[in-house]
DSSP file (Angstrom, degrees, kcal/mol; ACC not computed):
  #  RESIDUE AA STRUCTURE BP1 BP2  ACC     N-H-->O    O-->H-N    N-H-->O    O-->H-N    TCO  KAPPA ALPHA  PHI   PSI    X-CA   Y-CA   Z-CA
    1    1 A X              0   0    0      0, 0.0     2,-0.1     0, 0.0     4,-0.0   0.000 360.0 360.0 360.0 117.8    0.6   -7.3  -25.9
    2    2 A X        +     0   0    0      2,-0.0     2,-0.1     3,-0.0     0, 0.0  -0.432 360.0  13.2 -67.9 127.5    0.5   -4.0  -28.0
    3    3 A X  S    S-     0   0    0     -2,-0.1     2,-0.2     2,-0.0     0, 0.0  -0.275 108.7 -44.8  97.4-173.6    0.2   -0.5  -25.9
    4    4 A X        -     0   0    0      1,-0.2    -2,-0.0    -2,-0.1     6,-0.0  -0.503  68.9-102.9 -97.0 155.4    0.7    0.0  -22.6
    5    5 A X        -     0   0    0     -2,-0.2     2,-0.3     1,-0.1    -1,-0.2  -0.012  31.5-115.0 -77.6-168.3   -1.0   -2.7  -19.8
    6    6 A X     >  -     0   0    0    125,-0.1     4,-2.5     1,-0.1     3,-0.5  -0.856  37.2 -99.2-109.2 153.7   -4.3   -2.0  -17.7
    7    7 A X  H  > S+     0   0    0     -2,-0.3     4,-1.9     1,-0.2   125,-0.1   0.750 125.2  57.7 -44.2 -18.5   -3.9   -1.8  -13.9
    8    8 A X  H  4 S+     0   0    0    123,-0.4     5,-0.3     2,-0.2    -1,-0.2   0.935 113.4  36.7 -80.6 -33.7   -4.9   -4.9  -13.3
    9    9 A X  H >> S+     0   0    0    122,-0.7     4,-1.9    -3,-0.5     3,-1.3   0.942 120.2  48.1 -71.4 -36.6   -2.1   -6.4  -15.7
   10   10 A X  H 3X S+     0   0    0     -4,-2.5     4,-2.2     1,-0.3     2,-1.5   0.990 112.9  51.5 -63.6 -62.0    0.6   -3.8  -14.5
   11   11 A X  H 3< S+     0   0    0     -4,-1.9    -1,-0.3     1,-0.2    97,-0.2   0.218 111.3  45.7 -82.4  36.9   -0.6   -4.7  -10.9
   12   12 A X  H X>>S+     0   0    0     -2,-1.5     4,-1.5    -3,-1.3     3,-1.4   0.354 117.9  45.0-126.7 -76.3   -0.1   -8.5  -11.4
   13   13 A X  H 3<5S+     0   0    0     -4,-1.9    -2,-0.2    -5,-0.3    -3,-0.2   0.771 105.1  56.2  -2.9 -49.6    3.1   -8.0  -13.0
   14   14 A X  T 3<5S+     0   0    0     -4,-2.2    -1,-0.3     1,-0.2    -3,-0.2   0.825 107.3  46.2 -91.9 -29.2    3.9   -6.1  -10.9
   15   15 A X  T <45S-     0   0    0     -3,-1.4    -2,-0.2    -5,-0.4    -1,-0.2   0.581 109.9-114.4 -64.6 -19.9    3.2   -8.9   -8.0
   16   16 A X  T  <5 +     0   0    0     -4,-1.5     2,-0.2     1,-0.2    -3,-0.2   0.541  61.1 159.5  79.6   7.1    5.0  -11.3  -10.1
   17   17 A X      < -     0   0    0     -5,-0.5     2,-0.3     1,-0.1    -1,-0.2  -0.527  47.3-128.3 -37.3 116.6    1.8  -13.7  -10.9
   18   18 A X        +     0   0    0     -2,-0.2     2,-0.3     2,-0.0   123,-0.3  -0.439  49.3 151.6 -59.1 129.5    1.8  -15.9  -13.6
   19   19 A X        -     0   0    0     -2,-0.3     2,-0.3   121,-0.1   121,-0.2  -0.979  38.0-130.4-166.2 152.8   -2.1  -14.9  -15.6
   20   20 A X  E     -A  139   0A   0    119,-0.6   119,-3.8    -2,-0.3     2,-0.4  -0.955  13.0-129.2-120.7 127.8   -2.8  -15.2  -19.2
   21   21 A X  E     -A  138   0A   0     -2,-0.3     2,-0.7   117,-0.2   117,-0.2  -0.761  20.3-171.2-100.1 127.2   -4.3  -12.3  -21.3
   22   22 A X  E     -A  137   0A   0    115,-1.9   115,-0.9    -2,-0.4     2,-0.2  -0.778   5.5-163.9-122.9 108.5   -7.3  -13.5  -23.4
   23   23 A X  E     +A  136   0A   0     -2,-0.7     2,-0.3   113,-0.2   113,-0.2  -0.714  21.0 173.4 -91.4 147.0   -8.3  -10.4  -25.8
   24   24 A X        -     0   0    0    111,-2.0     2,-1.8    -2,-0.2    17,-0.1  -0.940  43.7 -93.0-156.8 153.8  -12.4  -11.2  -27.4
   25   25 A X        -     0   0    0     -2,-0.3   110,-0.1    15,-0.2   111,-0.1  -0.435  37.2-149.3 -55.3  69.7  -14.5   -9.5  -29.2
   26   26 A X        -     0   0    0     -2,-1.8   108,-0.0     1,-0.1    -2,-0.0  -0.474   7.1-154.8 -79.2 145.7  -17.0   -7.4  -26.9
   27   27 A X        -     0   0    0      6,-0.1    -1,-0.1     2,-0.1     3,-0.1   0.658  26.1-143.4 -81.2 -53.0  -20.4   -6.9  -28.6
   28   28 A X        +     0   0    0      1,-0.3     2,-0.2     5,-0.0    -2,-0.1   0.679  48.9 150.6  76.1  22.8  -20.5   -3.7  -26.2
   29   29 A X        -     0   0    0      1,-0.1    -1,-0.3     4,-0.1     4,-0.2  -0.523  66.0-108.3 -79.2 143.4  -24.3   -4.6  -25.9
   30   30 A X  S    S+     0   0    0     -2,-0.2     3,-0.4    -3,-0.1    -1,-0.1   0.907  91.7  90.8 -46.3 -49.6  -26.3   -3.8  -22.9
   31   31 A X  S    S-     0   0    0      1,-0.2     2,-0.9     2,-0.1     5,-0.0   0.770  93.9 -40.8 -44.1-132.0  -26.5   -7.8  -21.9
   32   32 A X     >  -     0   0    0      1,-0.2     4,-1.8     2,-0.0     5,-0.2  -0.652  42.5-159.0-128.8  97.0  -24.2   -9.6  -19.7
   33   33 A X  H >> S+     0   0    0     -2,-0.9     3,-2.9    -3,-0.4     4,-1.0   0.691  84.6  49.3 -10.9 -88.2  -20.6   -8.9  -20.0
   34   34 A X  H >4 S+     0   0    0      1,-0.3     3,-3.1     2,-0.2     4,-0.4   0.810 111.4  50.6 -19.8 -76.0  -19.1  -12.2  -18.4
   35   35 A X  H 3> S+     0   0    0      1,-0.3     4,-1.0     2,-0.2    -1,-0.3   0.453 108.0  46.8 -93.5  21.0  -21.0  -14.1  -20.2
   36   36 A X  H <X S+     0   0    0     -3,-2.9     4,-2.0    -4,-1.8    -1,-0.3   0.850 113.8  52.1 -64.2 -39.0  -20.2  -12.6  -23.7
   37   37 A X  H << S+     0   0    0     -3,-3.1    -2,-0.2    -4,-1.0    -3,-0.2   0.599 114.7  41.8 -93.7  -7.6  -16.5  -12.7  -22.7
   38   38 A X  H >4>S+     0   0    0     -4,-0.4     3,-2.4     2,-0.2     5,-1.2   0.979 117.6  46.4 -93.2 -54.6  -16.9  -16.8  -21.7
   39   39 A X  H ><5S+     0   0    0     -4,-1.0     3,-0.7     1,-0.3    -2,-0.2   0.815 114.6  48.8 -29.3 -71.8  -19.1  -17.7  -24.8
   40   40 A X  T 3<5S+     0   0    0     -4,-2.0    -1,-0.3     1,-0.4   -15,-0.2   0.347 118.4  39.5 -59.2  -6.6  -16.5  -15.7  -26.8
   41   41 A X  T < 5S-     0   0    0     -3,-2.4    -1,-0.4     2,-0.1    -2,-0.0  -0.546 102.1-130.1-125.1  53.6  -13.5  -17.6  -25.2
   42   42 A X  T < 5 +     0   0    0     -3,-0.7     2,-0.3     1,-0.1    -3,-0.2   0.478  62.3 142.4 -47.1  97.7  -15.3  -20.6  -25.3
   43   43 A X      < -     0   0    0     -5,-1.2     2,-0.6    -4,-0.2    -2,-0.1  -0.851  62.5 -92.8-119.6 135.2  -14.3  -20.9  -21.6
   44   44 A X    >>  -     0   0    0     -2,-0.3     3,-4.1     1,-0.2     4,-0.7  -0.540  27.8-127.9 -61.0 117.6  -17.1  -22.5  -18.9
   45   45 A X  G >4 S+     0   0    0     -2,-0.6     3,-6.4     1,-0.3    22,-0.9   0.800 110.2  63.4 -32.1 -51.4  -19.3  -19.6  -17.3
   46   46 A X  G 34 S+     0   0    0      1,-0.4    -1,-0.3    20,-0.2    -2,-0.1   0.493 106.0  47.0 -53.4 -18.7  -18.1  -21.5  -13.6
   47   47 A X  G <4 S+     0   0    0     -3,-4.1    81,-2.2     1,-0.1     2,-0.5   0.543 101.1  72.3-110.4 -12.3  -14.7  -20.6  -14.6
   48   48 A X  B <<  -b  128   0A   0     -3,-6.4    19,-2.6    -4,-0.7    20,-0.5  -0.955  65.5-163.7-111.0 130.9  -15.4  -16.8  -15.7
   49   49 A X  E     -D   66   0B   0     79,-1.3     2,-0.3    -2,-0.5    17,-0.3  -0.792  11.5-154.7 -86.7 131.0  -16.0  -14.2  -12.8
   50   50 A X  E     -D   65   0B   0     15,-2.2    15,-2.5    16,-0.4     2,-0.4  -0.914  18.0-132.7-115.8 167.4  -17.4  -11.0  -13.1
   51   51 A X  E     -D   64   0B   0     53,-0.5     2,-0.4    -2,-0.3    13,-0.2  -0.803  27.9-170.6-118.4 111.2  -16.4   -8.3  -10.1
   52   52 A X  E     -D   63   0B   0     11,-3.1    11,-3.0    -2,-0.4     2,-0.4  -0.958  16.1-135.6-130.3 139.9  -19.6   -6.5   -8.9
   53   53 A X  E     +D   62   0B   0     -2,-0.4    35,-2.1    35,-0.2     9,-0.2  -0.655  29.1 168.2-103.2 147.9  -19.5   -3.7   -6.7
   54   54 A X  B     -G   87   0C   0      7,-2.9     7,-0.4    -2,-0.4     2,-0.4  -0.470  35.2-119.0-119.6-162.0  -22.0   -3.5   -3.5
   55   55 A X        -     0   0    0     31,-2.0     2,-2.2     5,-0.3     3,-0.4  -0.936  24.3-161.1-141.3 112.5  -22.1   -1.2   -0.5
   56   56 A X  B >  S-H   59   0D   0      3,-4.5     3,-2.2    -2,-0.4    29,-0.2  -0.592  82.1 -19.5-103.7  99.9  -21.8   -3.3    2.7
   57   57 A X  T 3  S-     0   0    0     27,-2.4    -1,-0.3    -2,-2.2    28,-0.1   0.935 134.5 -49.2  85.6  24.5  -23.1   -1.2    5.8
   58   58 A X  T 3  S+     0   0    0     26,-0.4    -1,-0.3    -3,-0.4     2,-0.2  -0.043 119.0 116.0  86.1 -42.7  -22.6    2.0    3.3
   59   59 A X  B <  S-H   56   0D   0     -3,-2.2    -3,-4.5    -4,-0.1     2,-0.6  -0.461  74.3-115.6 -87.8 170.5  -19.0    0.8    2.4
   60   60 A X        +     0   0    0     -5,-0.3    54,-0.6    -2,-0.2     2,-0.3  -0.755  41.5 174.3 -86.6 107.4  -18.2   -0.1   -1.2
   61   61 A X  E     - e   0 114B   0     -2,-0.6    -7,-2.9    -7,-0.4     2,-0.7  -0.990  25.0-131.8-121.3 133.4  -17.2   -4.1   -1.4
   62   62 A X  E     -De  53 115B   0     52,-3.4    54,-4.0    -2,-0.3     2,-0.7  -0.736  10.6-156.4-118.5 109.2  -16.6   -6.0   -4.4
   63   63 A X  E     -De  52 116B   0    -11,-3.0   -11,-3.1    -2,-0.7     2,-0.8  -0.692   4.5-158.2 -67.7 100.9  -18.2   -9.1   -4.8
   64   64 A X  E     +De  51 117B   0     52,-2.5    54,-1.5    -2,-0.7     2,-0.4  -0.818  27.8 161.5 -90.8 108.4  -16.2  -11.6   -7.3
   65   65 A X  E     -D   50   0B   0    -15,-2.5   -15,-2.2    -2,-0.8     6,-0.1  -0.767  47.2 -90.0-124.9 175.0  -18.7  -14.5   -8.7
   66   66 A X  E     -D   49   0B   0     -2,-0.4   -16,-0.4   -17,-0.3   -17,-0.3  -0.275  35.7-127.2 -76.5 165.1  -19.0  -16.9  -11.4
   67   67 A X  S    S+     0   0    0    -19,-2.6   -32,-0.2   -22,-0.9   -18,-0.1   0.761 109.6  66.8 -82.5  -9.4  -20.8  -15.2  -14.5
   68   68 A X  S    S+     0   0    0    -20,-0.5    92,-0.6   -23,-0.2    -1,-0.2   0.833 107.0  40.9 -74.1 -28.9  -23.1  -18.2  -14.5
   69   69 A X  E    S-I  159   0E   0     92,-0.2     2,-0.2    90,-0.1    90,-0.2  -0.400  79.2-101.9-101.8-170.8  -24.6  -17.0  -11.0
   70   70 A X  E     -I  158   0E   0     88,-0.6    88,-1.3    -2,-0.1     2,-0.5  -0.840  34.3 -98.0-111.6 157.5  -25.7  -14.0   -9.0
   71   71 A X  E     -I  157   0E   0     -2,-0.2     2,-0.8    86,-0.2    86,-0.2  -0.611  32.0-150.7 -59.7 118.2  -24.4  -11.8   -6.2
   72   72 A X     >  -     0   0    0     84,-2.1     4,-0.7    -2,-0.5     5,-0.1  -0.868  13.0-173.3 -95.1 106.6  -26.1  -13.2   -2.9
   73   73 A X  T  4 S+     0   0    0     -2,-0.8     4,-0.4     2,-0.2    -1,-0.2   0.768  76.0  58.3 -90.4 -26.8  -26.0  -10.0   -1.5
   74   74 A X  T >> S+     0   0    0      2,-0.2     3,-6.9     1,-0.1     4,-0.9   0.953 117.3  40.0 -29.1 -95.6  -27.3  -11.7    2.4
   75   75 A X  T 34 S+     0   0    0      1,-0.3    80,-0.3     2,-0.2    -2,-0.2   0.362 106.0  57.8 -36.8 -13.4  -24.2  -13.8    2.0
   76   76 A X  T 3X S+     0   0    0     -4,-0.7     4,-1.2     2,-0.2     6,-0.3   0.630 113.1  50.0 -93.8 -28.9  -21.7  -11.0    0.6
   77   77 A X  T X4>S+     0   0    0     -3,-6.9     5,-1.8    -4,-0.4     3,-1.2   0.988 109.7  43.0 -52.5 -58.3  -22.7   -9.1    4.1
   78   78 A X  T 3<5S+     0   0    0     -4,-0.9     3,-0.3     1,-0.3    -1,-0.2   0.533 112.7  56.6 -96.5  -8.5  -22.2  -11.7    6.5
   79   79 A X  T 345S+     0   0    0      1,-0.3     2,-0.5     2,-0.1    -1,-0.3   0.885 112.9  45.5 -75.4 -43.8  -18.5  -12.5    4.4
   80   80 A X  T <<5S-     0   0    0     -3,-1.2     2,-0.8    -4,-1.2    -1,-0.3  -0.172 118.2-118.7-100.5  40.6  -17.7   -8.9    5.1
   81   81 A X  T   5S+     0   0    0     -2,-0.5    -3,-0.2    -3,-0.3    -4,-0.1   0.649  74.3 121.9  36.2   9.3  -18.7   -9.2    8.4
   82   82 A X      < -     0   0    0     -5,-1.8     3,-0.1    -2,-0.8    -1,-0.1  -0.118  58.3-126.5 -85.9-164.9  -21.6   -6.3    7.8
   83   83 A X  S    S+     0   0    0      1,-0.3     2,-0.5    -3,-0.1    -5,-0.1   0.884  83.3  25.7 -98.6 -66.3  -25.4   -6.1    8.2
   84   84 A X        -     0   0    0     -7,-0.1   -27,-2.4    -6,-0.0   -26,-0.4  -0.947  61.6-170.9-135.2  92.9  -26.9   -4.9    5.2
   85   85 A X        +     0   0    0     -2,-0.5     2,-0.2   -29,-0.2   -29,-0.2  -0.788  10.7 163.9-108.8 156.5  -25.6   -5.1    1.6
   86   86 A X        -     0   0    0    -31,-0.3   -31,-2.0    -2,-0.3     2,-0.5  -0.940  44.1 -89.7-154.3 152.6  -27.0   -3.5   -1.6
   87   87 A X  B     -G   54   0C   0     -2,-0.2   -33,-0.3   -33,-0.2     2,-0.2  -0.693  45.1-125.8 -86.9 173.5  -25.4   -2.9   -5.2
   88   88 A X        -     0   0    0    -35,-2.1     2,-0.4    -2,-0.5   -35,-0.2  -0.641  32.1 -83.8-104.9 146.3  -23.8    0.1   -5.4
   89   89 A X    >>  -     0   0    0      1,-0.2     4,-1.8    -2,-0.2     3,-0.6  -0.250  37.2-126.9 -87.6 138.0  -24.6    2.8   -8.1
   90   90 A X  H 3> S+     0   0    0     -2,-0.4     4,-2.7     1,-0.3    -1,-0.2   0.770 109.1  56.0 -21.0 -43.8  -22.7    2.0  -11.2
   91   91 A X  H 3> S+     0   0    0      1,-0.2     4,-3.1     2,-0.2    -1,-0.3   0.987 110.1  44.7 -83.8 -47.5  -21.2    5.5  -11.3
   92   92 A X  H <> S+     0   0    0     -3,-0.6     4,-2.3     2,-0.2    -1,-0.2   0.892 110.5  57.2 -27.5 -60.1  -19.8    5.1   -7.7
   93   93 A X  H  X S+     0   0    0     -4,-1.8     4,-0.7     1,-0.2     6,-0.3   0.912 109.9  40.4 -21.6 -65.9  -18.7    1.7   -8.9
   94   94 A X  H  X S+     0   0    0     -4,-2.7     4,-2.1    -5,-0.3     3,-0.4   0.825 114.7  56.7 -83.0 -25.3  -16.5    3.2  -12.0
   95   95 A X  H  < S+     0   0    0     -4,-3.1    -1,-0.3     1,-0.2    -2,-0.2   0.916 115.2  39.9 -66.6 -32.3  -15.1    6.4   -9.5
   96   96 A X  H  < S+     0   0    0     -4,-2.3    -2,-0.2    -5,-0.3    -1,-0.2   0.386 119.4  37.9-107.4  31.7  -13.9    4.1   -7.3
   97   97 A X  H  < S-     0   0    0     -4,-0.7    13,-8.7    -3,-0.4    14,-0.6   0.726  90.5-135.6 -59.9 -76.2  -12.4    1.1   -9.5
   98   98 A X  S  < S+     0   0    0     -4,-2.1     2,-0.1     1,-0.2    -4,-0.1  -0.282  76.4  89.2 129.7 -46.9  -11.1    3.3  -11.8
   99   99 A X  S    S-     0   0    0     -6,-0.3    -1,-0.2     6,-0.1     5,-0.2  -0.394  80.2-101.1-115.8 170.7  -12.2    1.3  -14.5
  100  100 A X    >   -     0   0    0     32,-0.5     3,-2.4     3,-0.3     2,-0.2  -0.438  51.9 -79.2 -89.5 169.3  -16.0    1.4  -16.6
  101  101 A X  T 3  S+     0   0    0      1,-0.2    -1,-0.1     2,-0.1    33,-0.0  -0.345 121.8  33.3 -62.9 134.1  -19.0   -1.1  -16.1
  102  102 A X  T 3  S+     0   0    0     -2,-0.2    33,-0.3    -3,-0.1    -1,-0.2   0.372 116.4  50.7 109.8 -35.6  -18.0   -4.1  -17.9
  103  103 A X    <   +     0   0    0     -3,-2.4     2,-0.8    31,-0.1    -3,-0.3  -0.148  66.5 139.7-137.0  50.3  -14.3   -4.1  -17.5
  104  104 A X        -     0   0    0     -5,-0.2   -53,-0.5   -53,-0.1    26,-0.4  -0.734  31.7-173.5 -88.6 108.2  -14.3   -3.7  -13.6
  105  105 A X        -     0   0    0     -2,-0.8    -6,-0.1     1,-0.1     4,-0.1  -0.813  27.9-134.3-102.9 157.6  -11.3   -6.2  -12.9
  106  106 A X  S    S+     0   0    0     -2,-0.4     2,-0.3    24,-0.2    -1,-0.1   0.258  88.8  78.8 -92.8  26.2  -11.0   -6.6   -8.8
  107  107 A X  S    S+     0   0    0     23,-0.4    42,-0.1     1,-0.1   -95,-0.1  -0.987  95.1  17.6-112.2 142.5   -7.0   -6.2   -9.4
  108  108 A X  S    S+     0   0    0     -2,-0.3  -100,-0.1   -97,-0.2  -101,-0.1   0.460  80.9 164.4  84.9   0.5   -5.4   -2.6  -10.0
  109  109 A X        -     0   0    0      1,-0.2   -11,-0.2    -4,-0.1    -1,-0.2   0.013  45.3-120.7 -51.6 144.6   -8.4   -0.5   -8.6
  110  110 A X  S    S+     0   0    0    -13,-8.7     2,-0.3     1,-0.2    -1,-0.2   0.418 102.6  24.7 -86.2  18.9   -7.8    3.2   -7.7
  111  111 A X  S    S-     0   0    0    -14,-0.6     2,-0.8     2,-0.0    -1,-0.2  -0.786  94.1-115.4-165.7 148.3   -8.8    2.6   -4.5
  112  112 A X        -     0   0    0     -2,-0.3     2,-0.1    -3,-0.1     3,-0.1  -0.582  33.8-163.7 -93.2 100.4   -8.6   -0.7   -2.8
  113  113 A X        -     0   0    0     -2,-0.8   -52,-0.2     1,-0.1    -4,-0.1  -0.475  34.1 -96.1 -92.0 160.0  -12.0   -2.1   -1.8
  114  114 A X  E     -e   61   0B   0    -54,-0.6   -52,-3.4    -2,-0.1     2,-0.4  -0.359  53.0-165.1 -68.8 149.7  -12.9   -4.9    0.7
  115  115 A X  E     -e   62   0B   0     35,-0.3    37,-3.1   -54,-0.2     2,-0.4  -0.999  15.7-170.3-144.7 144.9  -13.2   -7.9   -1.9
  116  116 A X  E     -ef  63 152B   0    -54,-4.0   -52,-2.5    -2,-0.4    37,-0.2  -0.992  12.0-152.0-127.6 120.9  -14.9  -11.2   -1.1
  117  117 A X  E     -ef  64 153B   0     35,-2.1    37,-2.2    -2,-0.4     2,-0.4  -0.659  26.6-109.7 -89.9 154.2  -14.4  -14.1   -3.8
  118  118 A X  E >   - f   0 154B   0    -54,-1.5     3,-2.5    -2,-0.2    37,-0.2  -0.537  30.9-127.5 -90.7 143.9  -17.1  -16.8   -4.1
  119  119 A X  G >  S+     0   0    0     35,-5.1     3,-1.3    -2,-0.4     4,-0.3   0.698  99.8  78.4 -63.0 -15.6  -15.6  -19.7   -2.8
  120  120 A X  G >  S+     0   0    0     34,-0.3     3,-2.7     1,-0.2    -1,-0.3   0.837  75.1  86.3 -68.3 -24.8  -16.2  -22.1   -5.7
  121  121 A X  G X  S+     0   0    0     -3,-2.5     3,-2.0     1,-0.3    -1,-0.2   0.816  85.1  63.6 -25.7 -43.5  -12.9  -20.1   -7.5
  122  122 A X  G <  S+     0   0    0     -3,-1.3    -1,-0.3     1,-0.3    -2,-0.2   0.510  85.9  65.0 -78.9  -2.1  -11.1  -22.7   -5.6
  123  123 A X  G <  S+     0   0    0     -3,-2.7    -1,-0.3    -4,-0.3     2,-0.3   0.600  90.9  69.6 -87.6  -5.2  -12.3  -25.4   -7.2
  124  124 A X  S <  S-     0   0    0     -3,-2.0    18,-0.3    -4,-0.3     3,-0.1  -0.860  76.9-131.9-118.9 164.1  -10.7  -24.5  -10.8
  125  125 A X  S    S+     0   0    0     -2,-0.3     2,-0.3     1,-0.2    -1,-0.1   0.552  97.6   3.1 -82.5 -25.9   -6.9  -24.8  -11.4
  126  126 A X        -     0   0    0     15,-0.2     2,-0.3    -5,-0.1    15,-0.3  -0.973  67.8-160.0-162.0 149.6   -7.5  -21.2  -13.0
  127  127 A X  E     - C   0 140A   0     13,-1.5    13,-2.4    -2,-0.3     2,-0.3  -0.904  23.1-115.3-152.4 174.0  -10.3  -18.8  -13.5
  128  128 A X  E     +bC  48 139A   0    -81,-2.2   -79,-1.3    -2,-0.3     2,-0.2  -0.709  33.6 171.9-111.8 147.1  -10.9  -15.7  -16.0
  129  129 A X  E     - C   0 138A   0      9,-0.7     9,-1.7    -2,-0.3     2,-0.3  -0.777  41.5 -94.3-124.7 156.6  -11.2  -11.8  -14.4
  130  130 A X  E     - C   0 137A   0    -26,-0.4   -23,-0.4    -2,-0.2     7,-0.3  -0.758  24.1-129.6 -93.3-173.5  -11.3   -9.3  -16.5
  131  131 A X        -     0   0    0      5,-3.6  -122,-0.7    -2,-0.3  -123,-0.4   0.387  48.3 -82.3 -67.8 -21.4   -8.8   -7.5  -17.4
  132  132 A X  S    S+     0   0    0      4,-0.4   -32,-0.5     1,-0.4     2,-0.4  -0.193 103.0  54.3 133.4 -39.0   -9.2   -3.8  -17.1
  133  133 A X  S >  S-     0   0    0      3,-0.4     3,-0.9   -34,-0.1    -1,-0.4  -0.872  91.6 -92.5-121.9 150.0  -11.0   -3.3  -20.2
  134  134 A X  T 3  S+     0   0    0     -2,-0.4   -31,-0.1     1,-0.2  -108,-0.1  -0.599 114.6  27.3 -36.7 119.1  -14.0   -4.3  -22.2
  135  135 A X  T 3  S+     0   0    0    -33,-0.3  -111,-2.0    -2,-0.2     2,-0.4   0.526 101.0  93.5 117.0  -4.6  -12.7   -7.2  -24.5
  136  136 A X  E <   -A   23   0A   0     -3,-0.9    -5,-3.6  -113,-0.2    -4,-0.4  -0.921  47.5-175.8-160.5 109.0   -9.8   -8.5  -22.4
  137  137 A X  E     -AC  22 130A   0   -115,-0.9  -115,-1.9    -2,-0.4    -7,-0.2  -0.521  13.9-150.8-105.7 148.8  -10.1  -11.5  -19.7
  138  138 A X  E     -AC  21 129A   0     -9,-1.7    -9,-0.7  -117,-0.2     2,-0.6  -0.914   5.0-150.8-120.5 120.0   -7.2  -12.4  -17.6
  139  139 A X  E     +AC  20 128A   0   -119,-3.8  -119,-0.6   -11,-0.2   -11,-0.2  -0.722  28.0 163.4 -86.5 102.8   -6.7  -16.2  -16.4
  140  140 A X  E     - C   0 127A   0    -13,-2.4   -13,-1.5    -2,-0.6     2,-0.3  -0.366  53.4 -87.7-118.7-174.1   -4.9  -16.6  -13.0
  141  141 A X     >  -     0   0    0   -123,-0.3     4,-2.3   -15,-0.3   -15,-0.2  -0.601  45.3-128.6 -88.5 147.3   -4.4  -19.2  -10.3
  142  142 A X  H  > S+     0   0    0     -2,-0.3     4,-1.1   -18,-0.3   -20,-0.1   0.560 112.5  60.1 -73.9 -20.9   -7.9  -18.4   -7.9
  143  143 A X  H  > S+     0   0    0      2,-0.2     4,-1.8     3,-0.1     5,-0.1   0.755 101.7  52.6 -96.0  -8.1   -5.3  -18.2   -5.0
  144  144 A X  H  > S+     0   0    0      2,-0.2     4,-2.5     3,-0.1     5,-0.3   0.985 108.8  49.7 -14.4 -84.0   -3.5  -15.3   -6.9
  145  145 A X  H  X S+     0   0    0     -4,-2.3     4,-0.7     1,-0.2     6,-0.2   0.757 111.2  41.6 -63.5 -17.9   -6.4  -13.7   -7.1
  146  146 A X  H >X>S+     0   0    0     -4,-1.1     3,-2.6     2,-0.2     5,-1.0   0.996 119.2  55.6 -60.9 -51.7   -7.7  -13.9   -3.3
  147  147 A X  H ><5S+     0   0    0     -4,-1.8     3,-5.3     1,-0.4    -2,-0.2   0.877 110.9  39.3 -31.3 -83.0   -3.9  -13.1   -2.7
  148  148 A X  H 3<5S+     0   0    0     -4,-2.5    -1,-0.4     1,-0.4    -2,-0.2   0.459 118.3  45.9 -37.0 -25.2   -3.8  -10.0   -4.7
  149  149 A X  H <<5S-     0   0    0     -3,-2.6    -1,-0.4    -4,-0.7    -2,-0.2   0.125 100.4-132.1-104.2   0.0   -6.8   -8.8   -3.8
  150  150 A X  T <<5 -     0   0    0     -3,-5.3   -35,-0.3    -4,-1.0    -3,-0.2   0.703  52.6-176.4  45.3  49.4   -6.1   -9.6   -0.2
  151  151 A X      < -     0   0    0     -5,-1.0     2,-0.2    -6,-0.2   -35,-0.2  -0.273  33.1-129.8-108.2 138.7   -9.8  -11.2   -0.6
  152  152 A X  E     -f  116   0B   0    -37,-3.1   -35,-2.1    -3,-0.1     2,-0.3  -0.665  26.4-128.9 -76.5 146.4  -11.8  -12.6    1.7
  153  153 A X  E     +f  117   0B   0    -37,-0.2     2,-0.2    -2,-0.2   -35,-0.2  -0.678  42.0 144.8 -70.7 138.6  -13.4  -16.5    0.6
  154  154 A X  E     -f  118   0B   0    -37,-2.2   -35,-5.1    -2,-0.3     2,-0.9  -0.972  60.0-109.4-163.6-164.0  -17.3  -17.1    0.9
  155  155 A X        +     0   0    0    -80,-0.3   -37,-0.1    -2,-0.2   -80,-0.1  -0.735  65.1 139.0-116.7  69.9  -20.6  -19.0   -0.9
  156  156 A X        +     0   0    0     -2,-0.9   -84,-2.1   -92,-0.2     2,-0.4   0.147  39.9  96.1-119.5  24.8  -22.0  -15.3   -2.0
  157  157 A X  E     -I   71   0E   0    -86,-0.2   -86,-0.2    -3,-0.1    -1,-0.1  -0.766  55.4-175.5-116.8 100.6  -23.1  -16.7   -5.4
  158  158 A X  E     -I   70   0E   0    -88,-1.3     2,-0.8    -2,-0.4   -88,-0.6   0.153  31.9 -81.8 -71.8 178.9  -26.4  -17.6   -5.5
  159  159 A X  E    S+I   69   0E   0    -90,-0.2   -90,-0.1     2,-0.1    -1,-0.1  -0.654  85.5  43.9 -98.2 131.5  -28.0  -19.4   -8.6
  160  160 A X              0   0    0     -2,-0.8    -2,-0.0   -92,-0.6   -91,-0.0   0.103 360.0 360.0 119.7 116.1  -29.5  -18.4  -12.3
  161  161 A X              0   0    0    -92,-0.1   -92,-0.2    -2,-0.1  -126,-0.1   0.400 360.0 360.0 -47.3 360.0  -27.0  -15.5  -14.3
């Protein structure tokens, strides 16, 4: 891998994880990130997650879901143990990541948010994040990523992309 890593790779590395770095072509098009980056991998949406950030109760919690679904934003509350979830505005999102809309991976952030992964992760042998950047997937073990993310499990992906 040319250049220096992203936080998410350094901070996998750095954890000693085994993940595979999957570089694609992003389109950089309004549409929907994930599933440019599964189409473009040909990889099953169910197996690529994108990392969306909400505000549970006011705080900022990152939702991990398949690209194929949506954030069940009920169910991303009652995982975090809060009341009331909402998404969070995008620019909030990317000050406290780190990273821009589109490449938000839920590993390496520059500040360490509550994170709930949707419990179907555990059903693949590996599943796709990205990476850090537009253009760049990482493929881990799904108990990695709770690990790493110190991530709560829940069903907070509802259905339809």
């Amino acid at each position: 891998m040319g250049g220096k890593g992203t936080p998410a790779t350094v901070a996998a590395a750095r954890a000693g994880i085994e993940f595979t770095l999957h570089p694609y072509e992003a389109a950089g098009g309004g549409g929907s990130y994930g599933e440019e980056a599964a189409d473009a991998l040909g990889v099953a949406r169910d197996r690529v997650f994108k990392t969306l950030v909400a505000e549970v109760d006011g705080a900022l919690t990152v939702g991990v879901v398949p690209v194929s679904a949506t954030l069940d934003l009920k169910a991303l509350a009652a995982a975090a143990g809060g009341k009331k979830a909402a998404m969070a505005d995008p620019a909030a999102a990317e000050r406290a990541t780190g990273y821009v809309r589109g490449g938000i991976s839920p590993l390496g952030q520059r500040r360490r948010l509550r994170t709930v992964v949707d419990s179907s992760a555990a059903g693949h042998a590996t599943v796709f994040v990205s990476a850090g950047r537009r253009g760049l997937q990482m493929e881990l073990a799904p108990a990695d990523l709770v690990r790493l993310t110190g991530a709560a499990t829940g069903a907070i992906a509802a259905a339809g992309g």
